[in-house]
LUMLOKE-70030 format. One line per 2 residues: number of its first residue (from 1); their letters; for each residue x, y, z of C-alpha. Coordinates in nm, 2 decimals. Each point is the difference from the previous one (the first is absolute). Layout:
N
NUM) a) X/Y/Z  ... .
//
This chain:
521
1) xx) -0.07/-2.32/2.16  -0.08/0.37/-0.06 .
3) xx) 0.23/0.24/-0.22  0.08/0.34/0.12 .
5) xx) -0.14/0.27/-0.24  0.26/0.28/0.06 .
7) xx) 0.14/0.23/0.28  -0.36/0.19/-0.08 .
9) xx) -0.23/-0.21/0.24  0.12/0.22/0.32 .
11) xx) 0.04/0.30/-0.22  -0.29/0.23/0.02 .
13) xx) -0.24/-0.02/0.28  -0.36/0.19/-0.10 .
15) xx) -0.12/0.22/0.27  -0.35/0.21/-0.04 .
17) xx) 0.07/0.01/-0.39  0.36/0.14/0.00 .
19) xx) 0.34/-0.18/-0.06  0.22/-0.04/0.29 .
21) xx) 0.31/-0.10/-0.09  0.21/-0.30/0.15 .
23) xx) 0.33/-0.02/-0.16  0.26/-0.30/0.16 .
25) xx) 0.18/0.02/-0.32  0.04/0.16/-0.38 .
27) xx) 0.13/-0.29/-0.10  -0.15/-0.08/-0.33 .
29) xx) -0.15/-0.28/-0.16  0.25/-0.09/-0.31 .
31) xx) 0.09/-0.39/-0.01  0.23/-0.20/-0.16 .
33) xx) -0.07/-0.30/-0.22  0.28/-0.20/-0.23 .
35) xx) 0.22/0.34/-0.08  -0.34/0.19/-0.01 .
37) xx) -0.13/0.29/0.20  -0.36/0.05/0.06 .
39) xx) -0.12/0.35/0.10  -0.35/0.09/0.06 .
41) xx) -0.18/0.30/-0.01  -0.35/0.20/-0.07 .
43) xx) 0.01/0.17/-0.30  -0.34/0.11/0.01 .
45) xx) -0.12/0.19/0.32  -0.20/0.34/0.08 .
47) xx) 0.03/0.26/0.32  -0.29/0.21/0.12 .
49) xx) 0.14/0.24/-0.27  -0.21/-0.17/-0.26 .
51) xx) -0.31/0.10/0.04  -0.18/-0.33/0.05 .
53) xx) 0.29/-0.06/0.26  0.00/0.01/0.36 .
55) xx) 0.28/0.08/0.27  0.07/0.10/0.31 .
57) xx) 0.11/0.40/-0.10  -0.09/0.04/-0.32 .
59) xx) -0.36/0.01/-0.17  -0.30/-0.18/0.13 .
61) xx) 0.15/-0.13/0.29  -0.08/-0.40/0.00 .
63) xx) -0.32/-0.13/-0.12  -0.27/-0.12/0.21 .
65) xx) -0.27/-0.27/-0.05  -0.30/-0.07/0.21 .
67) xx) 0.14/0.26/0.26  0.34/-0.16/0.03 .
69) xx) 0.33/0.20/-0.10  0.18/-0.28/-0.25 .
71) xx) 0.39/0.01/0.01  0.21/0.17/-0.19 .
73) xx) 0.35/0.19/0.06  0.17/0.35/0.02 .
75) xx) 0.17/0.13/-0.34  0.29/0.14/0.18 .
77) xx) 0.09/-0.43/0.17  -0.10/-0.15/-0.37 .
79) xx) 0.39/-0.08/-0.05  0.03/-0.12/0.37 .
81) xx) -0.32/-0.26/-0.10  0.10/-0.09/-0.31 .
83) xx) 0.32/-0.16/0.18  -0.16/-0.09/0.29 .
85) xx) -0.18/-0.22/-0.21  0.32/-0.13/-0.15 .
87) xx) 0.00/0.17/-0.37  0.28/0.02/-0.20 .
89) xx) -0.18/0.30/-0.22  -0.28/0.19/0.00 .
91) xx) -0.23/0.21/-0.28  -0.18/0.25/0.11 .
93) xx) -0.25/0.08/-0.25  -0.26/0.21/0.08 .
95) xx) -0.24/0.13/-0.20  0.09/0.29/-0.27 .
97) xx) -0.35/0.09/-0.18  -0.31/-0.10/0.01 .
99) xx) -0.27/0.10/0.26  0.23/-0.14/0.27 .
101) xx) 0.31/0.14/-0.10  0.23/0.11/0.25 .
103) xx) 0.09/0.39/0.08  0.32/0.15/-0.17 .
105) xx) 0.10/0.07/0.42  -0.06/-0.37/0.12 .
107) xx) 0.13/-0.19/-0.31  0.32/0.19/0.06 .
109) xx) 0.02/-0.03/0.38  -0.07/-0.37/-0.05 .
111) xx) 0.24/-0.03/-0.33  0.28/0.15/0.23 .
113) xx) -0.05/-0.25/0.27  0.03/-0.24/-0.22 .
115) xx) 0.33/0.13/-0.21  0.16/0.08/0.37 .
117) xx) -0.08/-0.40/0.12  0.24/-0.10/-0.33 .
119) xx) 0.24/-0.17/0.18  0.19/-0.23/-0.18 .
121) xx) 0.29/-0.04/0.19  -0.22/-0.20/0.28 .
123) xx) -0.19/-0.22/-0.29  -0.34/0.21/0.00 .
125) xx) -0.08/0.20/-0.30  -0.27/0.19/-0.08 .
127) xx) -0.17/0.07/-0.39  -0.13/0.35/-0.06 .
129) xx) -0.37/-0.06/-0.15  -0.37/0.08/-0.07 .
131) xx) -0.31/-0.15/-0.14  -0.15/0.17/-0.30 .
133) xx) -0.33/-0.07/-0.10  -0.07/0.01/-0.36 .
135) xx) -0.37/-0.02/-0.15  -0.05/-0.28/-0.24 .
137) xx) -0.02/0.08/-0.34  0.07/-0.24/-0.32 .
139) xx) 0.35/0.04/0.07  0.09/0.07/0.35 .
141) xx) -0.17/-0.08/0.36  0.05/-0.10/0.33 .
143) xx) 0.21/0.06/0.27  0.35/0.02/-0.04 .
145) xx) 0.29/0.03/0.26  0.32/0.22/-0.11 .
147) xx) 0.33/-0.05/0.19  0.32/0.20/-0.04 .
149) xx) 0.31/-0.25/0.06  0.31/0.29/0.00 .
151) xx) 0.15/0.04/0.33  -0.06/0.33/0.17 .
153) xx) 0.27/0.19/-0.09  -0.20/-0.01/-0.35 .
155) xx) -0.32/0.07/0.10  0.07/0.29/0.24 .
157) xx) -0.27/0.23/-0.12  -0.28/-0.31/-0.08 .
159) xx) -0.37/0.15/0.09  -0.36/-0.09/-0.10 .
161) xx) 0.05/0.22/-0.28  0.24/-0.29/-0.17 .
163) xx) -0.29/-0.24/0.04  -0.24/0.18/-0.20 .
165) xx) -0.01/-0.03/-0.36  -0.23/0.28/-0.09 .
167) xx) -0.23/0.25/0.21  -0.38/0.04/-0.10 .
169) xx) -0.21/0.28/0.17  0.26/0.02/0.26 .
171) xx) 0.00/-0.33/0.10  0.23/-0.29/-0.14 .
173) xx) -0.14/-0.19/-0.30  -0.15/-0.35/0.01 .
175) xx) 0.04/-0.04/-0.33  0.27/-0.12/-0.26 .
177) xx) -0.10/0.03/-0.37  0.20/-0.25/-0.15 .
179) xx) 0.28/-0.23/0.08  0.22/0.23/-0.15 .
181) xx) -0.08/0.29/0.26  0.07/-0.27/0.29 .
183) xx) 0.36/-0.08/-0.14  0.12/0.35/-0.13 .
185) xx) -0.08/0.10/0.38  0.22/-0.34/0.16 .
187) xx) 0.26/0.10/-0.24  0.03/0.36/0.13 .
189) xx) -0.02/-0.09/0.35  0.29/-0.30/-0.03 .
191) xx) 0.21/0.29/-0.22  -0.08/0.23/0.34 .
193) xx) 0.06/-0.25/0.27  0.17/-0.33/-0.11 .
195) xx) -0.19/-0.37/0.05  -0.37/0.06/0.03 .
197) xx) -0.28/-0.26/-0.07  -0.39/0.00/-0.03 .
199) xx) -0.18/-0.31/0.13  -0.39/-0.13/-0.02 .
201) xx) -0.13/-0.14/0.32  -0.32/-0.18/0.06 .
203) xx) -0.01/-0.06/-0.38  -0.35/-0.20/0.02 .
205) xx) -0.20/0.30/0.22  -0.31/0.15/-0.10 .
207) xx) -0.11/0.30/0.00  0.24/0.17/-0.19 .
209) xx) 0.26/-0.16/0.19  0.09/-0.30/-0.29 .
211) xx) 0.32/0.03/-0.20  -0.05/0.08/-0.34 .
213) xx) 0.34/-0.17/-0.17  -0.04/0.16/-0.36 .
215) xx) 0.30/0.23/0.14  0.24/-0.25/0.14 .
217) xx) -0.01/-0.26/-0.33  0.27/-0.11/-0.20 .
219) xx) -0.09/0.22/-0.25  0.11/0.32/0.23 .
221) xx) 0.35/0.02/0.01  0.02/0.18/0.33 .
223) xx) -0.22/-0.29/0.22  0.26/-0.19/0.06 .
225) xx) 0.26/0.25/0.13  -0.26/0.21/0.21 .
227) xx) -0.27/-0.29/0.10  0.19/-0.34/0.04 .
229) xx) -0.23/-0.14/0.29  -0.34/0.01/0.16 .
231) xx) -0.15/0.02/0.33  -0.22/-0.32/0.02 .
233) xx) -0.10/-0.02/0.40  -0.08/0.24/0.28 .
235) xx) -0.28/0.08/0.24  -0.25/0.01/-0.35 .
237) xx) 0.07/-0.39/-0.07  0.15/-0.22/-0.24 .
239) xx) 0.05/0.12/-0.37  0.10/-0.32/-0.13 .
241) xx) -0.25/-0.18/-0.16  -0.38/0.02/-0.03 .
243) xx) -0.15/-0.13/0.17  0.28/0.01/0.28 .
245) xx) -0.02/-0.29/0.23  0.16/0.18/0.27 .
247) xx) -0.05/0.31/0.16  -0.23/0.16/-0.31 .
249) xx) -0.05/0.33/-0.07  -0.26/0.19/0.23 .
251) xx) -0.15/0.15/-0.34  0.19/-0.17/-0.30 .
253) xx) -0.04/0.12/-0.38  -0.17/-0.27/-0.20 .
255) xx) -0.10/0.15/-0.30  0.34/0.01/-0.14 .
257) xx) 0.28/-0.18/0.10  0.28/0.14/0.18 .
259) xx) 0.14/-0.21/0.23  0.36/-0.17/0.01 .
261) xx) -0.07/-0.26/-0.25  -0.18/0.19/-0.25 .
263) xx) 0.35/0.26/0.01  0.24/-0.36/-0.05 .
265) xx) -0.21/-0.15/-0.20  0.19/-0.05/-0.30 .
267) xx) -0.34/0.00/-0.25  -0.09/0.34/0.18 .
269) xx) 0.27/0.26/0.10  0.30/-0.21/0.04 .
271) xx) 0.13/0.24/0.25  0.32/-0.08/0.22 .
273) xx) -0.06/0.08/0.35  0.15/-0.07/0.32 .
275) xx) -0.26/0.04/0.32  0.02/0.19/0.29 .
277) xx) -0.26/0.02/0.29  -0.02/0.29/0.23 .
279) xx) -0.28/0.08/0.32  -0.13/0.29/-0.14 .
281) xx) -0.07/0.12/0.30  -0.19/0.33/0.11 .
283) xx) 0.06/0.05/0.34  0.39/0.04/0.02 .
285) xx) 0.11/-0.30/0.13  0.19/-0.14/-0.32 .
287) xx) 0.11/-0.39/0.03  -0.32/-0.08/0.22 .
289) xx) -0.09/-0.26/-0.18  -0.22/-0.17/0.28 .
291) xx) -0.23/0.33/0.01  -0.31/-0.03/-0.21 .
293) xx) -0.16/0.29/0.20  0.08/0.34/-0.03 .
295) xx) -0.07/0.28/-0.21  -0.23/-0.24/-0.26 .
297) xx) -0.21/-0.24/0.15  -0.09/-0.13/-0.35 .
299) xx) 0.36/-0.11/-0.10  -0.02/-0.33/0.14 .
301) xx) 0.36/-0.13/0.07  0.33/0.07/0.16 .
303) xx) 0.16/0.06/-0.29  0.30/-0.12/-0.15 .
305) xx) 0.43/0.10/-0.07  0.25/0.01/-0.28 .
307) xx) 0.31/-0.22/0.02  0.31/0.06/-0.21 .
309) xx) 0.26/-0.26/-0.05  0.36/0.12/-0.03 .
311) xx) 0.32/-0.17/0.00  0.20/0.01/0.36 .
313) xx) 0.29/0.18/-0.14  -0.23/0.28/-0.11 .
315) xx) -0.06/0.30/0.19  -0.33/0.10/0.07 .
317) xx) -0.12/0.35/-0.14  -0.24/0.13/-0.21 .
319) xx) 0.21/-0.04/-0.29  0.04/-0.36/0.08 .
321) xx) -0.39/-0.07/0.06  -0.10/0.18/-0.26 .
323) xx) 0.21/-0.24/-0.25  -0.12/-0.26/0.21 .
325) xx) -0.37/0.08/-0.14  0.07/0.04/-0.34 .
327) xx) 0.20/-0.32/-0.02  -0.29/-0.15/0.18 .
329) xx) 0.16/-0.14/0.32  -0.34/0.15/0.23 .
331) xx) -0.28/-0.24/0.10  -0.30/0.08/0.21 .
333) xx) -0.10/-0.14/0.36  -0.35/0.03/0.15 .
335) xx) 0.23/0.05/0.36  0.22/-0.28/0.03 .
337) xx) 0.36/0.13/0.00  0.16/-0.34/-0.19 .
339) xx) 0.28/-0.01/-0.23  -0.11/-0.25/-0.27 .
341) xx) 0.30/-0.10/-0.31  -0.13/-0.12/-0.34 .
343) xx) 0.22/-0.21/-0.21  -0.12/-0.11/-0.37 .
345) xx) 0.21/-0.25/-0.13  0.03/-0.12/-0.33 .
347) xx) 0.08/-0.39/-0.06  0.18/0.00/0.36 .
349) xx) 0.17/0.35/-0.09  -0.05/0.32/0.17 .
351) xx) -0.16/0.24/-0.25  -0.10/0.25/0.19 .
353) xx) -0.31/0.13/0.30  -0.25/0.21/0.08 .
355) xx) -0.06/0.31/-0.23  0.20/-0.10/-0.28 .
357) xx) -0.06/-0.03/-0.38  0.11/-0.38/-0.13 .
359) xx) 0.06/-0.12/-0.31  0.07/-0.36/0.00 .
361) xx) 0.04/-0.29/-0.23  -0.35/-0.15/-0.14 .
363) xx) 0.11/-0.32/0.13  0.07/0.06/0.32 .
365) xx) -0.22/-0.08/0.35  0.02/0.22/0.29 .
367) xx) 0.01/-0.06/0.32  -0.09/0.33/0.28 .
369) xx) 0.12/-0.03/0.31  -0.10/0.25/0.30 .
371) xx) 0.22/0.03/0.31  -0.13/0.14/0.36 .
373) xx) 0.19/-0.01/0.33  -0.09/-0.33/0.11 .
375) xx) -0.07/0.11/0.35  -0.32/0.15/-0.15 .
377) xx) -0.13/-0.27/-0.24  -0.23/-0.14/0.29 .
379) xx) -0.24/0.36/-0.07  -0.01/-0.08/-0.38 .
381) xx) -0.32/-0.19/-0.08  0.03/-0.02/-0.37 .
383) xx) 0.28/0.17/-0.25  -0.14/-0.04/-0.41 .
385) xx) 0.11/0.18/-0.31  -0.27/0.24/-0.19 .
387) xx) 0.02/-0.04/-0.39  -0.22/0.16/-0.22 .
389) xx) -0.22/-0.34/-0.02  0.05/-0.18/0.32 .
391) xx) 0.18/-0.02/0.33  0.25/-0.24/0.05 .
393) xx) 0.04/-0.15/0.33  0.38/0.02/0.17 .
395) xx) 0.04/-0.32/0.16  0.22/0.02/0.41 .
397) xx) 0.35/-0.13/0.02  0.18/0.05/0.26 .
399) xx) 0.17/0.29/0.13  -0.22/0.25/-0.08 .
401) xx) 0.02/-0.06/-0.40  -0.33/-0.11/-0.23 .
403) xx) 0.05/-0.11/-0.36  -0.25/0.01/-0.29 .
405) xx) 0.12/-0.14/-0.33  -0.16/0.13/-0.38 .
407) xx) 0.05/-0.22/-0.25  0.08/0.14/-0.35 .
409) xx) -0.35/-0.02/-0.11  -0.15/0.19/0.22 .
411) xx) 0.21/0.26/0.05  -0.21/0.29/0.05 .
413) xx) 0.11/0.37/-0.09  0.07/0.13/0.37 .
415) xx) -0.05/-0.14/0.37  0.04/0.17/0.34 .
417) xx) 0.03/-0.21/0.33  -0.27/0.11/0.25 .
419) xx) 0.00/-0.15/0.40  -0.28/-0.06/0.17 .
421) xx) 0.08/0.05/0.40  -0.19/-0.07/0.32 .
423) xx) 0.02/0.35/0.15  -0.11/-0.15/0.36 .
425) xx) 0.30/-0.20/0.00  0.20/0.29/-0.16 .
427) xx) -0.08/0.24/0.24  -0.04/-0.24/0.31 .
429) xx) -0.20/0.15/0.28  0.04/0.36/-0.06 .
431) xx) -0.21/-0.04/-0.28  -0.06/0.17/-0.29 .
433) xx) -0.39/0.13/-0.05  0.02/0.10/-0.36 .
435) xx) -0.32/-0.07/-0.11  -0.15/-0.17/-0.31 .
437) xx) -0.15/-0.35/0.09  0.26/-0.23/0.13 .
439) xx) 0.35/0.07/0.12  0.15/-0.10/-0.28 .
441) xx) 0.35/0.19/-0.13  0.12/0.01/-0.36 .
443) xx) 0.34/0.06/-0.25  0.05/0.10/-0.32 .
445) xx) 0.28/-0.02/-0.20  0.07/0.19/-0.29 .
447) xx) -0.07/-0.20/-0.35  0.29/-0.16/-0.21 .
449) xx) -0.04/-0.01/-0.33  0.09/-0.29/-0.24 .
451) xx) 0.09/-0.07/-0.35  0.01/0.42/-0.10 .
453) xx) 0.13/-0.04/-0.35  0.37/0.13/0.01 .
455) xx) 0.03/0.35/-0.19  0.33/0.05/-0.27 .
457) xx) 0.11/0.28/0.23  -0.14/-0.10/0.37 .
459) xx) 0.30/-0.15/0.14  -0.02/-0.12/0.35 .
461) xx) -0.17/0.27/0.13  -0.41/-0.03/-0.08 .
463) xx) -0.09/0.30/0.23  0.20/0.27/-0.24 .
465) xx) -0.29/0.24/-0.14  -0.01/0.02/-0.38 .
467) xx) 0.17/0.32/-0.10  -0.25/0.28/-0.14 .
469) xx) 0.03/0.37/-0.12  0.01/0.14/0.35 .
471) xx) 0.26/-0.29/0.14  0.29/0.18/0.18 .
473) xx) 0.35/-0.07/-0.09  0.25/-0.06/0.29 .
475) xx) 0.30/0.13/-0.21  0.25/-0.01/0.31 .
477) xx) 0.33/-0.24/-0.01  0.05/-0.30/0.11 .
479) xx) 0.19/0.13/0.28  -0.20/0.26/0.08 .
481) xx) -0.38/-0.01/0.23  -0.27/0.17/-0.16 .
483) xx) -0.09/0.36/0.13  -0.27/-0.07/0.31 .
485) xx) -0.27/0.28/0.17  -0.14/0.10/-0.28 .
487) xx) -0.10/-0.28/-0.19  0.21/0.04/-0.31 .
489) xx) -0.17/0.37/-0.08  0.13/0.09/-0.34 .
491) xx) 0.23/0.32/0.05  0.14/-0.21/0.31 .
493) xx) 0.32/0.16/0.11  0.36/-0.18/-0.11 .
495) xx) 0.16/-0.24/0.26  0.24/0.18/0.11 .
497) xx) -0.27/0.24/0.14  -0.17/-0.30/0.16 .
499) xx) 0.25/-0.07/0.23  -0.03/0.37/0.10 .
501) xx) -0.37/0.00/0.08  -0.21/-0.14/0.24 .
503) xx) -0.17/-0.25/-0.21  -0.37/0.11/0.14 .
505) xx) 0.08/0.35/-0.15  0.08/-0.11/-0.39 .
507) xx) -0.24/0.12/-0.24  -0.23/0.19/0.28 .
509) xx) -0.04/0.28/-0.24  -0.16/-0.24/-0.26 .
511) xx) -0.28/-0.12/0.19  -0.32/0.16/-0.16 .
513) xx) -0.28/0.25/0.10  0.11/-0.01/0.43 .
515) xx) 0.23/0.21/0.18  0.28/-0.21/0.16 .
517) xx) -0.11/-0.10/0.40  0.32/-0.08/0.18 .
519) xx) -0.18/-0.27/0.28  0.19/-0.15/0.32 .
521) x) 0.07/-0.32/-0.17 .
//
């Protein structure tokens, strides 16, 4: 029997190198599991804007190899293919310095695409971003996604200029000097625009490409709040482990370690990350994860996308998904869109699931139990959990459950499920020609953590950042929201002028060294 991928396969049809769109529907791709919506996006995705990118109308064109024009899209239909190809959200992050850095001109025209395709009210939102390249140094290196999670009415005069950190002989800088330059500089820009975050992808790269994680330890107070996950799959490879038995790396970093485990590992950085997986795609055509050709011939596979887990009743906006990833309900997908559950329970009792910090009683075995739609369980050829040590094989029930039980004993510091699935079955005759050496699909879900020592003052809440010097104070009543659009800018006007004032217009004046650009969105 062969699984349907998505409304995608009759999406796009590739004619002499363009994009020629064939929309039957916009219906997105967001499934529900057990009370649970899944929605899936690419949250990591460039336009000929970049300059490394290729389209249609802007740049290069599309790239060419051995006299043949590869595919690749049209800026101005990038929101048009992203739901053809059945996304529930899209980052577009093109390329901000660097040698391939985007013009002001086309980083704008694509950024306002992007902010006009926010459309929320039909289930499709889009993330303003870019990629900022940042020479490795002892402290800081490697490339780093930055997403602003406001809605628009907040972020009406966003440019490049607010994803620069510092200019440098006219050009913007590569460089951070320390950890503390990287944080004062997210904590301006969430005091200017609300929610933002700053994410490593391919962390195991060379090249300059690894992730140094000095900056995002447990030591820096500001990791956690601006940096809670990491990009771990995309058209690069497989960041997990090293060496990765799946899909590795094209060019992988082996003289340190910067991979998945080495970040979990609890005798390393101990870092808490949940995992997201994007295309990375250069030739505008975000969610085409059965393209490996394209703008760079080198990056071996499809690619990947981000899923994020929220509860039914939820609405879905960037408010909602962005406490989605810092409560660590996102897994990755190599292309598969399948809702997967994970239950941990604790002596027969629910404790808790994926993404969550445990802390259970020293005596107790636990049992973790990982539900698909059962119409799908005939493309799953294996499902195991990852520990630091060992994988743990989840043996098939019925129904489209599989149970693995850890006795007290062995009880390791974290696990995370990953799926193994037969892509040809998956994608039944349509195919799916991602590349790599067998047809072979994957899922990660994010790690749960066991047996954290409970803090006097941690309560039930384990992802509340440790308050420091430059915490903010939400002083408003109980009855009363706290003031939104500006991020909670100190001088903010009182309440009663809030509900006076467009909420995209508070605290416009205090935003530093730009004049105010009133934009369409």
């Amino acid at each position: 029997m062969a699984f349907p991928a998505t409304a995608r396969a009759a999406s796009l049809r590739l004619v002499s190198g363009a994009a020629v769109l064939l929309i039957p529907s916009l219906a997105q791709a967001s499934q529900g599991l057990a009370g649970q919506r899944f929605y899936f996006g690419d949250f990591h995705v460039h336009s000929g804007a970049s300059g490394d990118g290729f389209a249609t109308d802007i740049g290069h064109g599309c790239a060419e190899q051995d006299g043949e024009v590869q595919p690749c899209g049209a800026v101005s239909e990038i929101i048009q293919v992203a739901r053809a190809n059945s996304l529930d959200f899209l980052a577009l992050t093109d390329h901000v310095n660097g040698e391939v850095r985007a013009t002001a001109t086309d980083f704008d025209a694509a950024l306002a695409l992007v902010m006009q395709g926010h459309d929320p009210a039909s289930g499709f939102l889009t993330i303003p971003a870019g990629e900022i390249w940042v020479t490795p140094s002892d402290l800081v290196g490697g490339h780093l996604n930055l997403y602003f999670l406001a809605e628009n009415s907040a972020l009406f005069d966003l440019g490049r200029q607010d994803f620069i950190h510092a200019m440098v002989d006219d050009k913007p800088s590569t460089t951070f000097e320390s950890c503390e330059q990287l944080w004062v500089w997210m904590d301006q820009l969430e005091q200017d625009f609300g929610p933002v975050l700053i994410l490593p992808h391919h962390p195991q790269m060379s090249d300059g490409m690894a992730t140094n994680w000095v900056c995002f330890g447990n030591d820096q107070p500001h990791a956690r709040r601006f940096t809670p996950a990491v990009e771990i799959y995309s058209r690069h490879g497989n960041s997990t482990t090293l060496p990765a038995p799946y899909d590795p790396l094209w060019r992988a970093d082996v003289e340190e370690l910067h991979d998945l485990q080495a970040a979990l590992d609890p005798d390393r950085w101990d870092l808490r990350l949940d995992l997201l997986a994007s295309t990375d795609g250069h030739d505008t055509l975000p969610g085409d994860v059965c393209n490996n050709q394209g703008a760079y011939i080198h990056m071996p596979y499809g690619g990947g996308l981000a899923v994020a887990v929220l509860p039914e009743s939820e609405p879905w906006s960037r408010a909602s998904l962005f406490e989605a990833i810092h409560a660590r309900r996102t897994y990755a997908t190599s292309g598969p869109m399948l809702p997967v559950l994970l239950d941990i329970l604790a002596d027969g009792e629910r404790v808790g699931g994926m993404g969550e910090e445990l802390v259970l009683a020293a005596e107790a075995n636990i049992e973790a139990i990982l539900t698909i739609p059962s119409e799908h369980e005939g493309a799953i050829l294996q499902a195991f959990l990852r520990t630091p040590h060992e994988d743990i094989e989840l043996a098939h029930g019925a129904d489209g459950v599989y149970r693995a039980t850890i006795s007290r004993q062995d009880r390791p510091a974290w696990i995370y499920a990953v799926l193994r699935i037969d892509g040809d079955r998956w994608y039944g005759e349509q195919g799916c020609d991602d590349g790599g050496d067998d047809r072979e699909e994957r899922i990660w879900l994010s790690p749960t953590w066991l047996d954290l020592p409970q803090t006097p003052d941690s309560g039930e809440d384990h992802d509340t950042d440790d308050e420091d010097e430059d915490s903010k104070v939400d002083d408003s009543g109980p009855g009363d929201p706290a003031p939104t659009g500006c991020g909670g800018c100190a001088g903010a006007p009182s309440r009663a002028a809030l509900a006076l004032v467009p909420a995209g217009l508070l605290c416009a004046w205090q935003r530093r060294r730009r004049p105010a650009i009133v934009r369409s969105w």
